[in-house]
C-alpha positions, -999 to 999 in steps of 0.1 A, spaced: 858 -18 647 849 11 626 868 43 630 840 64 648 835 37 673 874 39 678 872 76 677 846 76 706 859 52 727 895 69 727 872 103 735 858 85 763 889 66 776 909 99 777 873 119 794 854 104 808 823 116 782 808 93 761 802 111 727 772 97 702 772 118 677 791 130 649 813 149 641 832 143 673 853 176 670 872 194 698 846 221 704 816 191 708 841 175 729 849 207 748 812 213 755 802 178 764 831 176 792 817 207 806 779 192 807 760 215 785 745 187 762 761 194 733 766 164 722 728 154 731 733 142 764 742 161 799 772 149 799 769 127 827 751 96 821 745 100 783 713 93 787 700 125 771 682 135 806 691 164 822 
């Protein structure tokens, strides 16, 4: 498994928020578990729609 899909899995596990784009840093992280769509999703679904 490459390291960013390790990365974003332990992100998720540890979440709840499924992150898809890089760089997965803490303030991308902060933002998507608040639901803003930073990370290009709404931090729901991930599907991008808000």
């Amino acid at each position: 498994m490459p390291p960013g899909a390790a990365l974003a899995n332990a992100i998720y596990r540890a979440t709840g928020t499924r992150l898809y784009e890089l760089p997965m840093n803490p303030e991308r992280i902060f933002w998507a578990t608040r639901g803003n769509g930073a990370n290009g999703s709404n931090g729901a679904n991930g599907s991008g729609e808000a």
